[in-house]
N, C-alpha and C positions, 0 to 999 in steps of 0.2 A: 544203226541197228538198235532195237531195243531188246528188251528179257526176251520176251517171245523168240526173236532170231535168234538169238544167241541159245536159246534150249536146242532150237529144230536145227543149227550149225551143230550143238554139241550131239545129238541124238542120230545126225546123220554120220558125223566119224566115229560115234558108237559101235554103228550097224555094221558100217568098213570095216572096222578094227575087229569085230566081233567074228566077221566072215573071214579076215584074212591070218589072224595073229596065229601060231604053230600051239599044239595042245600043251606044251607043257608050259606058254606065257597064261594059260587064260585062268589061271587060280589067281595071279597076281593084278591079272585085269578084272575082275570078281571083289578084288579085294580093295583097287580103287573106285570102282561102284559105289562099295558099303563105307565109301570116307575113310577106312582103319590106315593103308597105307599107299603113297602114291611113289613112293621113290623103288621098291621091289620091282614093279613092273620094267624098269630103263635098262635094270640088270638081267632079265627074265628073254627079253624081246627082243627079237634080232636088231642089230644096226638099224637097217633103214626103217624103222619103228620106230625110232624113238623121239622125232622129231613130231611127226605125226599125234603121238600120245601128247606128245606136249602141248599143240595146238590144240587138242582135244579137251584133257586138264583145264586149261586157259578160257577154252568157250565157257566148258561148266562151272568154272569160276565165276565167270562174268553174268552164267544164267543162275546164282546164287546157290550152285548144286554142292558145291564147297566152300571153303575159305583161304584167303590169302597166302595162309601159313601150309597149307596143302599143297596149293600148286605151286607155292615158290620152292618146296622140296624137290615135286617133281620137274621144273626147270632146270634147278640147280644139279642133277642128279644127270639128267638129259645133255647139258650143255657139259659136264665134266668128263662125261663117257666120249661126246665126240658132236662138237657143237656144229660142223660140219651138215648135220642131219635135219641141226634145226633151222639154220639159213637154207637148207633144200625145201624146207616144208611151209617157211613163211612167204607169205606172196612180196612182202615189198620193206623195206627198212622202214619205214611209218610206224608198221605193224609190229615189228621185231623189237623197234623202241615202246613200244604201248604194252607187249607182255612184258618185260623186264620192268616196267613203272610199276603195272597193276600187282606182279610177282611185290613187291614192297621189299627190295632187298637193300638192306643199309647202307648208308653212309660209310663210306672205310673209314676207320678210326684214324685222325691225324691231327696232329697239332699246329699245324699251319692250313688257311683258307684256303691257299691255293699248293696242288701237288703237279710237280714233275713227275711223269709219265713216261712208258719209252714203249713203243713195238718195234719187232725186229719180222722179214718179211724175206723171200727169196722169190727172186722174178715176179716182181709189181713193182709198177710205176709209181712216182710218187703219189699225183691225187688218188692212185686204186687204194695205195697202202694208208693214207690218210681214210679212207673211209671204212677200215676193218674198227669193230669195236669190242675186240680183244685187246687190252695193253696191262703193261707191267707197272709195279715201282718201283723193281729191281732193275736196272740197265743190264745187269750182267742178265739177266734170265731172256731179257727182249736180245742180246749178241747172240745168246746160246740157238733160239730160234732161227734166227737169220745165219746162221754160221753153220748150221747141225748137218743139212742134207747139202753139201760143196756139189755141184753141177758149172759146169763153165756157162751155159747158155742162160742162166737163172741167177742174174747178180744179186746178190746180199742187199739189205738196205734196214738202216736202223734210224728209226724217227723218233722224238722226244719232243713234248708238247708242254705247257702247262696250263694246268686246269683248273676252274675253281672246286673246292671238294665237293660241291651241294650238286655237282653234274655227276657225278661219279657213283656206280656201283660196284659194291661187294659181291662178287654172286660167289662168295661161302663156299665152294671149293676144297678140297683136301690136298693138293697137288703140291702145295708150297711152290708156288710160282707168284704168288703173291698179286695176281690176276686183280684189273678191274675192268668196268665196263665203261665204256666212254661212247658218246655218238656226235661229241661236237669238238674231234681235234682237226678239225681244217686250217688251220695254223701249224701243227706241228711241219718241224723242218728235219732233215737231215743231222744226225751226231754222231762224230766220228768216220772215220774211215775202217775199209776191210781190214787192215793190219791190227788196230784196236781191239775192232771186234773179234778179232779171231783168240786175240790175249783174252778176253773178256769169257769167248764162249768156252774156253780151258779152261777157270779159275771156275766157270759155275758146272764143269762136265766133274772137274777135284773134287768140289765140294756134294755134286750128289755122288759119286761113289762111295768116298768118305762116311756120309752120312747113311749109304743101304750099309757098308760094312759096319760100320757100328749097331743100326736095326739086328744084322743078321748075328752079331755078336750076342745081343743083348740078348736076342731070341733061343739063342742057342745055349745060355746061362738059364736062363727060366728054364728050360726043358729038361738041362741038366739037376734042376734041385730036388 
């Protein structure tokens, strides 16, 4: 594809979006129009939007209607709401790898070339799980995954890989999950057993309770002053 596609691909989910989005997202879609901001709209727009704006975003990137730092907001903002929407709306993992490249989102900061990674996964197989490119650096945070919704029919599974860092992105996320993006762990294997992981998915369910009571402490001191 060159400029030219890439306008008339972004100008056609323009028109969609224009036709379909509820009145009160379309101040925010006006608003990524004029360049000022592209991450309002992810919060503005119903779920199943959000994937869509993002391939959207991504065209007009590519047809020079924005830059980099724009749509890697609105990726980053898309994918943290519920990246679920965005693997609905890309056609093929190729594609899904080449906006997250063109997005320019960093290197994770580490001191070692190569990082140990982990996802955690309930009911998939290994090669399915091997091919998600959500992972941790936390292990406890990939058990808490795999551990959280217990189902008998849906076995756990927690994979660990490592990686060189220079594959690896950041996508800048708020969550403290300590997420990154990976698309080449077909090597990672099997860590640990269910009993591990169940110890694991405790220590990290302690520490985020621990850490909203403390927020809500903190919050609740400021209002008092």
């Amino acid at each position: 594809m060159n400029t030219i596609a890439f306008m008339l691909t972004a100008h056609s989910l323009e028109q969609h979006l224009k036709s379909q989005l509820p009145s009160y997202a379309v101040r925010d879609f006006e608003e990524v129009l004029a360049g000022r901001n592209s991450v309002g709209i992810m919060g503005s727009a119903p779920n199943e939007f959000r994937g869509i704006i993002a391939v959207w975003i991504y065209y007009r990137c590519l047809a020079g209607e924005c830059d980099a730092a724009f749509y890697r907001d609105a990726l980053s903002a898309a994918w943290e709401h519920d990246h679920e929407m965005i693997l609905a709306a890309v056609s093929n993992r190729r594609m899904l790898r080449r906006m997250f490249r063109w997005a320019e989102f960093p290197i994770p900061e580490h001191s070692q070339t190569n990082i140990d990674i982990w996802r955690g996964t309930r009911g998939a197989l290994l090669h399915r799980a091997r091919q998600g490119i959500s992972w941790t650096a936390d292990r406890d945070v990939a058990c808490w995954f795999a551990m959280r919704h217990p189902h008998p029919e849906r076995k756990p599974l927690v994979l660990k890989a490592t990686i060189p860092k220079i594959e690896l992105l950041d996508p800048l996320n708020g969550r403290d999950e300590y997420e990154v993006i990976c698309f080449n762990a077909a090597t990672a294997n099997v860590d640990g057993d269910p009993e591990e992981w169940r110890l694991a998915y405790q220590r990290r369910e302690d520490a985020k309770n621990t850490a909203q009571r403390l927020a809500l402490s903190r919050a609740v001191a400021r209002l008092s002053k």
